[in-house]
C-alpha positions in Angstrom: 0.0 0.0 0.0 2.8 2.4 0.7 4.5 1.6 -2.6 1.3 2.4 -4.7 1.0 5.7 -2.5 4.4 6.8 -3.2 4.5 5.5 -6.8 1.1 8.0 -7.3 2.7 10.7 -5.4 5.7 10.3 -8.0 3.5 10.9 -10.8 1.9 13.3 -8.8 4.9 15.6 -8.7 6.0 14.7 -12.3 2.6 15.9 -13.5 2.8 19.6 -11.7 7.0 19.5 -12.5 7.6 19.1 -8.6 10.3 16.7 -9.5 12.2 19.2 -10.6 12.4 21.7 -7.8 15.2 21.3 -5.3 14.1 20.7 -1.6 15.8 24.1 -0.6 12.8 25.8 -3.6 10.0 23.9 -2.2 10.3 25.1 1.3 10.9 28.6 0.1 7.6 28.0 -2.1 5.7 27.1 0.6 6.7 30.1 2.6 6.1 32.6 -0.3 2.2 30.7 -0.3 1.9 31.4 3.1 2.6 35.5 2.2 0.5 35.1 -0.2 -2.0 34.5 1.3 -1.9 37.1 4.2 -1.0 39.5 1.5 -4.3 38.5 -1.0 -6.6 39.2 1.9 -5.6 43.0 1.5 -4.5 43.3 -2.0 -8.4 42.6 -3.4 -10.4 44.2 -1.0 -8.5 47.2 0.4 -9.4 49.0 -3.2 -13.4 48.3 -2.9 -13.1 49.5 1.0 -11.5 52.7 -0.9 -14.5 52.3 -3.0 -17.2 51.8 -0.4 -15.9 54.3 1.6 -16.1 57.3 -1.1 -18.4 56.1 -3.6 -16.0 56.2 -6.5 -12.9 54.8 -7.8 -11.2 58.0 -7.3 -9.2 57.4 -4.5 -8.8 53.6 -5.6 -6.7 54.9 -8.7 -4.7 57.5 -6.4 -4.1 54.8 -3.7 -2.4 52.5 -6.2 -0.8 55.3 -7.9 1.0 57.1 -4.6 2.0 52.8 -3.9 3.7 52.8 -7.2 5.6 56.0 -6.6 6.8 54.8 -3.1 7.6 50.8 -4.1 11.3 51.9 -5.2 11.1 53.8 -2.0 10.7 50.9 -0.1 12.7 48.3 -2.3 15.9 51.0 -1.8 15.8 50.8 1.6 15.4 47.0 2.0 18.4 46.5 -0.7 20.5 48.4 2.1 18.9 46.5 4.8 19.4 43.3 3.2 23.0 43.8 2.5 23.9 44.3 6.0 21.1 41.8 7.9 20.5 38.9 4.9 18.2 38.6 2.5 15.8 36.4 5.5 16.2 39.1 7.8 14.5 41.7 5.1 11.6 39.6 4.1 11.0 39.3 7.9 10.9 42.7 8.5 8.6 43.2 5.5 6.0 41.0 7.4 6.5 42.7 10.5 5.5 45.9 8.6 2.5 44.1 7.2 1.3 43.1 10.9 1.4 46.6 11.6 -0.1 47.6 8.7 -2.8 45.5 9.1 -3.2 46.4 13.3 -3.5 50.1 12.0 -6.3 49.6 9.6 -7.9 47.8 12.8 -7.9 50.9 14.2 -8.7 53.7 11.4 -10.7 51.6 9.7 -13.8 54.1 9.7 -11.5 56.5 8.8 -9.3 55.1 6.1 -9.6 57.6 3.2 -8.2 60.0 5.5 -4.7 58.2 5.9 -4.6 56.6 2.7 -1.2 58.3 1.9 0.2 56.3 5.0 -1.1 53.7 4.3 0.2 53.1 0.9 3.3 53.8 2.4 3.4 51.1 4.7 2.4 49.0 2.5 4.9 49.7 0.0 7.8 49.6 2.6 6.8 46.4 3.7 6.5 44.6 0.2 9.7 46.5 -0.7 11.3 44.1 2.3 9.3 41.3 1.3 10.0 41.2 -2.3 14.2 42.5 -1.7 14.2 39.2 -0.4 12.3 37.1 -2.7 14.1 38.6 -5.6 17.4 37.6 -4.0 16.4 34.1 -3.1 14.8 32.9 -6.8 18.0 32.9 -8.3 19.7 31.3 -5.5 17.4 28.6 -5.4 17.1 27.6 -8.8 19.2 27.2 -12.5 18.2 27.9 -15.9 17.3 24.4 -16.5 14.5 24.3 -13.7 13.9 27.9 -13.4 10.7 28.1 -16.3 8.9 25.1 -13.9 9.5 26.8 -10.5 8.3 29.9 -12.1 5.4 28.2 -13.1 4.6 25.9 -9.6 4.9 29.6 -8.1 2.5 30.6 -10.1 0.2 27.9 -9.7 0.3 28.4 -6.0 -0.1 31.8 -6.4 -4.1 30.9 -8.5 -4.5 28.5 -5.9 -4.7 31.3 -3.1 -6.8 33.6 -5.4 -8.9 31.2 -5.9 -9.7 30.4 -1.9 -9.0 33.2 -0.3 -10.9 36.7 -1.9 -13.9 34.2 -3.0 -14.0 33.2 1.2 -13.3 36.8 2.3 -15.6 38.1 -0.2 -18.1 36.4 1.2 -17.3 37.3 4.7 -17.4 41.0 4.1 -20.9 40.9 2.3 -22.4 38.1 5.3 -21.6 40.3 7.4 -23.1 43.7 5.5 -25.7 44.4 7.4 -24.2 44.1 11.2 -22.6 47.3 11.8 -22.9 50.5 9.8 -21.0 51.5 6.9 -20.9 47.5 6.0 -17.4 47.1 7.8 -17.6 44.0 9.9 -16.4 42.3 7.0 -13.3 43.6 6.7 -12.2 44.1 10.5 -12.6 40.2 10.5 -10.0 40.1 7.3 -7.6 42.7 8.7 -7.7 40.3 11.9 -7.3 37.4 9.9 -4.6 38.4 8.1 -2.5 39.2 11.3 -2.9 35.5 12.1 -1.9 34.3 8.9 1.4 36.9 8.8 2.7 35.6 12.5 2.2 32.0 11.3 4.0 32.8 8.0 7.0 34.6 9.5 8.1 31.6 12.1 8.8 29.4 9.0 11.2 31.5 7.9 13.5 30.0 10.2 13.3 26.9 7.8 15.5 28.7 5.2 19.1 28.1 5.0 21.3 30.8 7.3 21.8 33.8 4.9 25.6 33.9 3.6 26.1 38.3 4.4 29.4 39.6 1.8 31.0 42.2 3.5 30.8 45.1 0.6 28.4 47.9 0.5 25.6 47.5 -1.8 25.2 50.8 -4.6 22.3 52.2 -6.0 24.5 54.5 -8.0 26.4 51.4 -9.1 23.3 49.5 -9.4 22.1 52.1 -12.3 25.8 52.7 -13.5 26.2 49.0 -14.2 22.6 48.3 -15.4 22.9 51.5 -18.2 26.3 50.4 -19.1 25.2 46.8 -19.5 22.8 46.3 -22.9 21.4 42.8 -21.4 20.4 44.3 -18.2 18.8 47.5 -19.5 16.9 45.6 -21.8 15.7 43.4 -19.2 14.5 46.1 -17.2 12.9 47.9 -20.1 10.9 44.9 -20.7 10.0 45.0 -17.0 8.9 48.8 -17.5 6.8 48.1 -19.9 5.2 44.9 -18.9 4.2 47.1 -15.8 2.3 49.5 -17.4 -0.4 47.3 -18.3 0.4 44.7 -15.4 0.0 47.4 -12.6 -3.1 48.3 -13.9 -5.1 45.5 -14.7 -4.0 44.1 -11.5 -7.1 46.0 -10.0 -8.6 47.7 -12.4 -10.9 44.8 -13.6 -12.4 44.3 -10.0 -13.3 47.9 -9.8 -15.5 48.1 -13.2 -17.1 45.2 -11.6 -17.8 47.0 -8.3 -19.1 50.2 -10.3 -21.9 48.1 -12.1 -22.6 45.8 -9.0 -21.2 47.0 -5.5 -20.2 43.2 -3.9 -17.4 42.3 -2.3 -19.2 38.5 -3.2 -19.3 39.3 -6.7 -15.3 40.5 -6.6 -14.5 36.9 -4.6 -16.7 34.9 -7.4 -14.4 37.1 -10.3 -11.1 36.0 -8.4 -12.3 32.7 -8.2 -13.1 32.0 -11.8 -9.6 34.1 -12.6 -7.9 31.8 -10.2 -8.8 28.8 -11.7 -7.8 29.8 -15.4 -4.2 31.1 -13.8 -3.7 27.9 -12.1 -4.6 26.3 -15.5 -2.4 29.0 -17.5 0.5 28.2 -15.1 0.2 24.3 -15.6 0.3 24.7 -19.1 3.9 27.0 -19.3 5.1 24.4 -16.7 5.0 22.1 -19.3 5.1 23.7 -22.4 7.5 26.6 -21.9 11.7 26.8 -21.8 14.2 29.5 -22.9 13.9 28.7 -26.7 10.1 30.0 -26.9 10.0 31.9 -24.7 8.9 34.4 -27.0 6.6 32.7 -29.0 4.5 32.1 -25.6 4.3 36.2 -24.8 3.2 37.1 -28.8 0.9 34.9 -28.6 -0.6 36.0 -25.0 -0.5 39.5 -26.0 -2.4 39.1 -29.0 -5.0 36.9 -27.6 -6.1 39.6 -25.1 -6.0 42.6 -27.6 -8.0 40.6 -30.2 -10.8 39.8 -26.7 -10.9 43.7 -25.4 -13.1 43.7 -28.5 -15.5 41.8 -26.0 -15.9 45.0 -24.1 -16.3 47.0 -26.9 -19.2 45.3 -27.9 -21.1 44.9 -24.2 -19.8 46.1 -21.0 -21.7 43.9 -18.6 -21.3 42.1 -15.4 -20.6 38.8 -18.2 -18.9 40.6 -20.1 -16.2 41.8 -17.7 -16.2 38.2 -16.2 -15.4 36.6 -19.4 -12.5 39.2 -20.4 -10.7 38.8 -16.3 -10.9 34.8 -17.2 -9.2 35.4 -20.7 -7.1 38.1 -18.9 -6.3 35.8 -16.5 -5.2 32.8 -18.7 -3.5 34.7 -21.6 -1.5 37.3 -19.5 0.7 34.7 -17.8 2.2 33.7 -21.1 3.8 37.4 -21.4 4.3 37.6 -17.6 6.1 34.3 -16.4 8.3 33.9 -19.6 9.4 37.4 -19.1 10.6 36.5 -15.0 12.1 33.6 -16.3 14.2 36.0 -19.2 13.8 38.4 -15.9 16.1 36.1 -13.7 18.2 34.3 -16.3 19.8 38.0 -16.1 20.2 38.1 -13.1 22.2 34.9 -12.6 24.3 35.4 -15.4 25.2 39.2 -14.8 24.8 39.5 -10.7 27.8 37.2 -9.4 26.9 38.2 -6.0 24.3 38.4 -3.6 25.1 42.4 -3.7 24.6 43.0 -7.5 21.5 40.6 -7.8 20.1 43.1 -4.6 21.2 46.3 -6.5 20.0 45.3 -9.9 16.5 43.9 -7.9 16.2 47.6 -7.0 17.1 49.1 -10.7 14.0 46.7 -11.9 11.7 48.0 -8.9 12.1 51.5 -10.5 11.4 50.7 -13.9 8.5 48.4 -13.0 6.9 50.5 -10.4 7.0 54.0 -12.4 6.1 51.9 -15.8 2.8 50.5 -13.3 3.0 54.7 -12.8 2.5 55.7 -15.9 -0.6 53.0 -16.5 -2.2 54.4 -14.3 -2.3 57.5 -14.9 -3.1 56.6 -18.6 -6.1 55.3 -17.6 -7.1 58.1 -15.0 -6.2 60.4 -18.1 -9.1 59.0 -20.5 -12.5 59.8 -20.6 -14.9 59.2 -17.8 -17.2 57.0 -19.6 -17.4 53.5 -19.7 -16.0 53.1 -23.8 -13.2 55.8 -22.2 -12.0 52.7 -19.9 -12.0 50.1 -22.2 -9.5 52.2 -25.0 -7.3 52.3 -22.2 -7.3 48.8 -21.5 -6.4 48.4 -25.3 -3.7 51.1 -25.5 -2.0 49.5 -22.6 -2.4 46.0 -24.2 -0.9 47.5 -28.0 2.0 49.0 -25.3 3.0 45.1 -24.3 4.2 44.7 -28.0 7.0 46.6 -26.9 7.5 44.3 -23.9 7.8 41.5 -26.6 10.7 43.6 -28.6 12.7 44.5 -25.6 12.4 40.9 -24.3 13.7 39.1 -27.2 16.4 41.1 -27.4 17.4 40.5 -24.0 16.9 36.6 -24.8 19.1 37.1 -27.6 21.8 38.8 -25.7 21.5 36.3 -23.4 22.8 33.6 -25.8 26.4 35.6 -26.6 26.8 37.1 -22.9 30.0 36.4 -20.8 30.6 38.6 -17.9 34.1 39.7 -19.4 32.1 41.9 -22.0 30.8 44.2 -19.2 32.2 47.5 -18.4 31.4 48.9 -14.9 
């Protein structure tokens, strides 16, 4: 009986490409789940609270836009942090910050809109932490060879969580509409959930191998000095510009025309759900399918699948209609997004020989990627108020990720010929 167990466990793992993760990726996987997690319960709902709170999704955009701004903020400091304290010591910090966070919005809840500068700022600092570290740690823990399949189990695990948690939550916060004014309950039971989730989360971290600390300085000046005198890593982080400008965006924007036609924090859980299960599907499918040599292929074809189905919108915006584009959405946009981390990454091992440059070079792509997110967003707060007015900018920043395609090959092509002798720092 044990040997049929563990013979169906082995094809199991061969199925979803666990076979090919090391032990040291898995435990750091399981870790980055249980962030996730913690971190979903806030990332869905805190932009309908914004919503519910003011009646418009106003403050939703200038919420995500002032988080943006202060991301490289946060990722700056963290990058210094992490040089001196380890790349575990940073991510634990980060979910410190997200405990506090999380014990302030406990208390201001009512009052929210009011400090919603701060608390975009906290929550930039603290993912700025969190992700310093998970930046460092990818390349450590995995090689070119498995690198496309631990992208891709990440990013199963990351559907699997969007598909449980907002569609529970979401359900929480509109059960418990009706029992205190303004329709809160809801989401002081989340905030307090999430604090739970965040203290389990951050004991594990112990798990992870002891951090090996260099004893150099890390460089933001050198970071940018050797990333604009480097062609393979400025096109990387072009790419990662440009990716964000659509990326940053859709992220939330989605969710929000759903809330204008339909205010439900159920109906945004049931959207995540349905998106959740096509990205775990999407994610299965690259783990299989993709590897360095199309790479490409996979993002032209993504890209052009979801300009050729904002046509949907075009031609009905509905509650179905917005559905059906977030599951396409959802599907398509992983096969320009995790081909692009694994270009993203195979940078950074070849060109960061040290835990030092992969930190300062994490922090070059922060800038690009947060202030490309920037600029989306205020594309889309620049069009029309009208419902036609949001769907053009959906398309111009889908028409934009053809320029993420360009930039990205030719960082996969300079991949092919680089040697680190060819730099000049």
């Amino acid at each position: 009986m044990n040997g049929f167990f563990s013979r169906l466990r082995s094809r199991a793992e061969a199925l979803l490409g666990l076979d090919r993760l090391t032990g040291t990726f898995r435990t750091f996987a399981l870790l980055h789940f249980g962030f996730l997690i913690f971190n979903n319960l806030q990332t869905v709902f805190i932009n309908t609270l914004f919503f519910r709170l003011t009646g418009g999704a106003d403050t939703t955009l200038q919420y995500n836009l002032i988080t943006y701004i202060f991301n490289p903020i946060g990722t700056t400091l963290s990058m210094y942090y992490a040089s001196k304290k380890g790349s575990t010591k940073a991510m634990r910090l980060g979910f410190f910050t997200f405990i506090f966070l999380y014990a302030f919005f406990l208390v201001v809840m009512d009052a929210a809109v009011w400090f919603m500068p701060v608390i975009a700022f906290l929550v930039s600092w603290a993912g700025g932490y969190y992700w310093m570290g998970y930046c460092i740690k990818v390349p450590l823990y995995t090689t070119d060879e498995n690198r496309d399949v631990s992208l891709s189990v990440i990013g199963m695990g990351t559907g699997i969580v969007n598909l449980v948690m907002p569609t529970v939550t979401g359900s929480i916060i509109s059960v418990c509409e009706g029992l205190m004014d303004g329709g809160l309950l809801g989401y002081y039971i989340m905030f307090a959930l999430s604090i739970a989730v965040a203290l389990v989360t951050v004991y594990y971290l112990k798990k992870l191998p002891a951090d090996v600390i260099e004893k150099s300085d890390v460089s933001l000046k050198r970071g940018f000095r050797k990333t604009f005198r480097t062609p393979l890593m400025l096109s990387a982080v072009w790419a990662e510009a440009l990716k964000g400008i659509r990326e940053g965006t859709l992220a939330f924007y989605l969710n929000i025309l759903l809330f204008e036609l339909i205010q439900s924090e159920a109906l945004i859980g049931a959207n995540t759900l349905l998106t959740g299960l096509f990205s775990i599907l999407s994610y299965w499918v690259l783990g299989k399918r993709l590897k360095p040599s199309n790479r490409i292929r996979y993002m032209l074809g993504g890209v052009t699948t979801m300009l050729v189905c904002t046509l949907i919108l075009f031609a009905d915006m509905s509650v179905a209609t917005i559905l059906l584009f977030s599951v396409i959405n959802a599907f398509f946009n992983n096969f320009l997004l995790s081909p692009g981390n694994g270009i993203y990454y195979s940078v950074v091992q070849k060109t960061c020989r040290t835990e030092t440059e992969s930190a300062e070079f994490s922090t070059v792509k922060s800038f690009f990627l947060d202030y490309g997110r920037v600029v989306g967003v205020l594309l889309v707060m620049l069009m029309p108020k009208t419902t036609y007015g949001s769907v053009w900018g959906i398309l111009l920043l889908t028409v934009l990720q053809y320029g993420a395609i360009y930039v990205s090959s030719r960082a996969a092509k300079r991949l092919e010929t680089y040697v680190p002798a060819e730099e000049t720092v």
